[in-house]
VOMIZA-499122 format. One record per atom (N, C-alpha, C, CB): residue in three letters; x negated, y negated, z negated. Coordinates in steps of 0.001 Angstrom, whole numbers, padded with zeros to 6 digits, always signed. Each point is the difference from the previous one (the first is absolute). Glycine has a CB too. Layout:
N
ALAXYZ/...
REM end
This chain:
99
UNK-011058-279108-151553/UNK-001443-000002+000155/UNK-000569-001325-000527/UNK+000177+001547+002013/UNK-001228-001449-002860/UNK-000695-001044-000625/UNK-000614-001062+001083/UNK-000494+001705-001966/UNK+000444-003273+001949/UNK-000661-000216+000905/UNK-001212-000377-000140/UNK+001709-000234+000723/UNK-002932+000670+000067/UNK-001387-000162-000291/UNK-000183-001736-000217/UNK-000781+002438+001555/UNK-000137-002348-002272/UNK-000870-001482-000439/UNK-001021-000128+000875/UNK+000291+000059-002415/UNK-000938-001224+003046/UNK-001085-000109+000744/UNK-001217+000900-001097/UNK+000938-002668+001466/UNK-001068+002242-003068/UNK-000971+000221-000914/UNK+000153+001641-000194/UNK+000061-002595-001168/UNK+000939+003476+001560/UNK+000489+001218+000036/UNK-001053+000984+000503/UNK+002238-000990+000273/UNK-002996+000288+000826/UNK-000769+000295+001084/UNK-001198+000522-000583/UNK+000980-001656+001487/UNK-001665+002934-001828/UNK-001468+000343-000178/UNK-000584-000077+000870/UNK+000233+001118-001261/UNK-001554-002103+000989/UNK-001491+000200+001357/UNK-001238+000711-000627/UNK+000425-002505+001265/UNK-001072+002800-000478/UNK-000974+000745-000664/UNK-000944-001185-000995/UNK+000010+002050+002239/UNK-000997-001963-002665/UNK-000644-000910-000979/UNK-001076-000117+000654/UNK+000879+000523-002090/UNK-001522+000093+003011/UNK-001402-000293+000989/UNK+000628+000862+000725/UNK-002385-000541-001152/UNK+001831-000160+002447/UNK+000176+000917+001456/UNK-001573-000144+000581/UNK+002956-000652+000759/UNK-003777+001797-000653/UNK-000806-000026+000830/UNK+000238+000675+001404/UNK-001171-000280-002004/UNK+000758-000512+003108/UNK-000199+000701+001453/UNK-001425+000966+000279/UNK+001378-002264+000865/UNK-001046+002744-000428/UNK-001634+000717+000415/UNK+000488+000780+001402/UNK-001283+000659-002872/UNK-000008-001572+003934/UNK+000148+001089+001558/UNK-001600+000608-000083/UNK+001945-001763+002080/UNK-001996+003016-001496/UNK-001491+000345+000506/UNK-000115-000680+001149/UNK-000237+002208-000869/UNK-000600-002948+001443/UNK-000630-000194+001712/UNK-001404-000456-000336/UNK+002299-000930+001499/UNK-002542+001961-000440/UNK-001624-000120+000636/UNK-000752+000715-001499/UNK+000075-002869+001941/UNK+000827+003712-002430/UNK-001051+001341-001409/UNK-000398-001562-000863/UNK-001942+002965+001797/UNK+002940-003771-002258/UNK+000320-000682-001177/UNK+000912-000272-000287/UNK-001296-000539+000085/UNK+002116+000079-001311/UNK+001021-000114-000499/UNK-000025-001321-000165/UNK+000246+002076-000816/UNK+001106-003308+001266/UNK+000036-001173-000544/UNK+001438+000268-000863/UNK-001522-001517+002008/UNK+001382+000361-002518/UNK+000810-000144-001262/UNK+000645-001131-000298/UNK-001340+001327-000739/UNK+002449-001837+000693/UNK+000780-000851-000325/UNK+000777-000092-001328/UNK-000112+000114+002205/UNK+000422-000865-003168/UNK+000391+000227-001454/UNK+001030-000909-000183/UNK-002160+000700-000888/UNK+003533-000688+000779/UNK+000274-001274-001185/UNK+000775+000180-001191/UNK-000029-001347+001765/UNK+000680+000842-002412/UNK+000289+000830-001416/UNK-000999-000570-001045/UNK+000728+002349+001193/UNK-001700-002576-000888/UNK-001437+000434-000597/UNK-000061-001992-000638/UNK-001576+002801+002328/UNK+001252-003283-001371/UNK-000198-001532-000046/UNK+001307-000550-000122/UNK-002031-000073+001393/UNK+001966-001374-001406/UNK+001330-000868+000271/UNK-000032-000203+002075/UNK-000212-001793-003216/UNK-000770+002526+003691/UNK+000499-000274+001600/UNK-000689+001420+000221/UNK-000014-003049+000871/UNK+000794+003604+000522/UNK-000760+001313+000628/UNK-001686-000712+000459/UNK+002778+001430+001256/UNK-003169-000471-001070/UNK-001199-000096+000545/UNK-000778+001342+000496/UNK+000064-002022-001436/UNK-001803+001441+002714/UNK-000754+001508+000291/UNK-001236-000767-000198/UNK+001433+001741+001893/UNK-002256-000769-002263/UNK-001094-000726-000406/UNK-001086+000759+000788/UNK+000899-000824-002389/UNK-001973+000756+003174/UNK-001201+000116+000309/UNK-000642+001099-000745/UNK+000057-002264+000599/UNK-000247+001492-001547/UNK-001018-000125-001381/UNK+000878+001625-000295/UNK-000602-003457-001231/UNK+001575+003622+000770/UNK+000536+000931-000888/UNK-000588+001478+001317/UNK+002689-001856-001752/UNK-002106+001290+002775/UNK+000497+001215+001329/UNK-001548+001197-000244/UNK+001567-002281+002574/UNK-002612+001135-002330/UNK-001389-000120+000270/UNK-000541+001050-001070/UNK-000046-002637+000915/UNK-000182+001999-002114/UNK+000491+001409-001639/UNK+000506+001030+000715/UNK+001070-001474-002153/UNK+000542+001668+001857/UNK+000434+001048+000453/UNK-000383+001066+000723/UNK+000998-001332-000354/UNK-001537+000784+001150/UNK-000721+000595+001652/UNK-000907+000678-000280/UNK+000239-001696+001399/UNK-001010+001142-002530/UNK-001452+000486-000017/UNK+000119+001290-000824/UNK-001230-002409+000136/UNK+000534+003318+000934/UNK-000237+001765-000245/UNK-000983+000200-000857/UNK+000527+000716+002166/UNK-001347-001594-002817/UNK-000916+000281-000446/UNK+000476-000233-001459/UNK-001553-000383+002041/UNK+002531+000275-002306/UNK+000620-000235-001555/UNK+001074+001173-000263/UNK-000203-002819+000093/UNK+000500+003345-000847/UNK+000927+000640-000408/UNK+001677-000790+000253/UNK-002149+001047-001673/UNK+002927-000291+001843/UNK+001641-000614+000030/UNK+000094-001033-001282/UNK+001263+002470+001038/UNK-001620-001870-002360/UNK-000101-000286-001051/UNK-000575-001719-000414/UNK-000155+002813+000046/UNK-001383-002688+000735/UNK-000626-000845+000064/UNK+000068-001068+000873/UNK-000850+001486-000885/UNK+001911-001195+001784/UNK-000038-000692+000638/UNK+001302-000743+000068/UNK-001780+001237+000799/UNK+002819-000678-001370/UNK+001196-000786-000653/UNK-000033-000874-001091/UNK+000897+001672+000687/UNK-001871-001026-001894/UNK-000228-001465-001059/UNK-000608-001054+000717/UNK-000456+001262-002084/UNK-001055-000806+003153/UNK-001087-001260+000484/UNK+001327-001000+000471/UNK-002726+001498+001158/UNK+003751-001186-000250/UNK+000330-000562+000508/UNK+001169-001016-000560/UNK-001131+001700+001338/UNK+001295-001326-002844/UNK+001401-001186-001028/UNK-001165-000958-000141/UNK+002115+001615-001953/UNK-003490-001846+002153/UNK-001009-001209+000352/UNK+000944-001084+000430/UNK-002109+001430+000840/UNK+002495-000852+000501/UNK+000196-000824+000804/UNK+001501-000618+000263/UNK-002038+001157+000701/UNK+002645-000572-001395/UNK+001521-000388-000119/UNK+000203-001567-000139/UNK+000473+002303-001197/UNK+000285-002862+001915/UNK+000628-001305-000492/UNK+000801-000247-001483/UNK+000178-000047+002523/UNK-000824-001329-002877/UNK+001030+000291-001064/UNK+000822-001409-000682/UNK-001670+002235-000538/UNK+002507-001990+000026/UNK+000039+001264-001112/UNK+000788+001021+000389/UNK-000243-001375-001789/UNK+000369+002204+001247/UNK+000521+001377-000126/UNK+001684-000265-000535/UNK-002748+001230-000679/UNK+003709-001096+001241/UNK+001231-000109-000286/UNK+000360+000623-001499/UNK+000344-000005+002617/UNK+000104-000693-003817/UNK+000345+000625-000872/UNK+001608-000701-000467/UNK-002808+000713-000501/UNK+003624+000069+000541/UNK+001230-000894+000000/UNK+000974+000928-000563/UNK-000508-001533+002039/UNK+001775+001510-002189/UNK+001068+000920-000560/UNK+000152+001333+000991/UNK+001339-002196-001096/UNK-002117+001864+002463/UNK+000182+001237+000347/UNK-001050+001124-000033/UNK+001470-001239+001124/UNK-001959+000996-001378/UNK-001670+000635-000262/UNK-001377-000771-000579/UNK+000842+001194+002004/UNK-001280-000694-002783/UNK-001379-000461-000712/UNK-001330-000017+000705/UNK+001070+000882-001835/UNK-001550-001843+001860/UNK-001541+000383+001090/UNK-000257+001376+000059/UNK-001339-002012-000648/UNK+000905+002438-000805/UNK-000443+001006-000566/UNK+000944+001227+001078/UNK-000669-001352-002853/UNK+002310+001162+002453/UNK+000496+001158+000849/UNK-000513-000132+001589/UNK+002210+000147-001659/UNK-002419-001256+002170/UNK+000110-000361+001515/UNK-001239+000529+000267/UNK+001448-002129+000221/UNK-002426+002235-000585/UNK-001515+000340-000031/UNK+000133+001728-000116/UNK-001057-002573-001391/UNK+002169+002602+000813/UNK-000710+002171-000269/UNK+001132+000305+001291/UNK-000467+001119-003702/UNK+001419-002299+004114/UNK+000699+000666+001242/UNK-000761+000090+001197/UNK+001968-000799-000807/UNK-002498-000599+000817/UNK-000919+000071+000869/UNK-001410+000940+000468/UNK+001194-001871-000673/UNK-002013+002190-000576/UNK-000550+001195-000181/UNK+000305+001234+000833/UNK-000072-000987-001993/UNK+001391+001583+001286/UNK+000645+001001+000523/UNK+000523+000213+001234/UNK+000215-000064-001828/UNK-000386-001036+002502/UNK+001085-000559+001275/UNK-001412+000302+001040/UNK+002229-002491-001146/UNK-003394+001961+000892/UNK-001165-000281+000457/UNK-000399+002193-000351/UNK-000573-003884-000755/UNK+000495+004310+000295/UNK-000364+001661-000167/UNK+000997+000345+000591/UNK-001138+000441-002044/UNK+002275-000496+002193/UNK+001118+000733+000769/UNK-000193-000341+001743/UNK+001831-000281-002389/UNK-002372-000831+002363/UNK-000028-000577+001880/UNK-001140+000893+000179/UNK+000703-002948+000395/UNK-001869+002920-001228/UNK-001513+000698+000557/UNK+000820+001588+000155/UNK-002575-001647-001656/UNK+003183+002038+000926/UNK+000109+001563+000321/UNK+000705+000593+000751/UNK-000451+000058-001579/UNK+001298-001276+002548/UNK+001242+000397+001147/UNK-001091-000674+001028/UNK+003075-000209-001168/UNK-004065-000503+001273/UNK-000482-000962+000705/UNK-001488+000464+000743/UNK+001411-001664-001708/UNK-001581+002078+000499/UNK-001488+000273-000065/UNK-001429-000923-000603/UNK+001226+001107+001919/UNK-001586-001704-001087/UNK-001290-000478-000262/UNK-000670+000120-000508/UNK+000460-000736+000357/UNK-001310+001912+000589/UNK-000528+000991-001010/UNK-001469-000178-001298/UNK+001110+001302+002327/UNK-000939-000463-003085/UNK-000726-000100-001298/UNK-001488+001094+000464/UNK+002680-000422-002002/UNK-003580-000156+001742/UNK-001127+000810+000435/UNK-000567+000569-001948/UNK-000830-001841+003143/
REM end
C-alpha cells in the first residue's frame, strides 16, 4: 500500500456554512479570502426578499473582503462562479424565500 503524502489530501476550494434561525440565513465563508470570515453587510443582502436570489448574490460580491484568492488552486474567477453556485444551491435547500 502506497503511503499517503500530507499534500495527497484534497480540500474543498471554498467552504461556505449556511444555518436558517429566526427565517434568515447566516453565512460563514473561507476558501474565498486569505482568512475565514461572516460579514453583516453580506448576511443583510442575502436576507433581503425584496431582491431576487440572483440579485441578491451578485449585490452581495460588493461586499466581499479582499482580495479574492487566486493561486494554483483556483482562479478568483473560478472561486467566484463556485461561490455563486454554492450561494443558489444553499437558497434552494434553505430557502429564503424569493417574492
Amino acid at each position: 500500500m502506497k503511503k499517503r503524502k500530507q499534500w495527497d489530501t484534497g480540500y474543498p476550494l471554498i467552504t461556505v456554512a449556511a444555518l436558517k434561525k429566526d427565517e434568515e440565513i447566516r453565512f460563514a465563508f473561507s476558501g474565498l479570502c486569505p482568512y475565514p470570515f461572516r460579514s453583516k453587510q453580506i448576511e443583510t443582502i442575502l436576507n433581503n426578499q425584496d431582491l431576487s436570489y440572483k440579485d441578491r448574490i451578485s449585490t452581495s460580491f460588493q461586499y466581499l473582503p479582499k482580495p479574492i484568492l487566486n493561486d494554483t488552486e483556483g482562479s478568483s474567477g473560478y472561486r467566484m462562479f463556485v461561490l455563486e453556485t454554492t450561494l443558489t444551491n444553499i437558497f434552494s435547500v434553505l430557502g429564503g424565500e424569493e417574492k
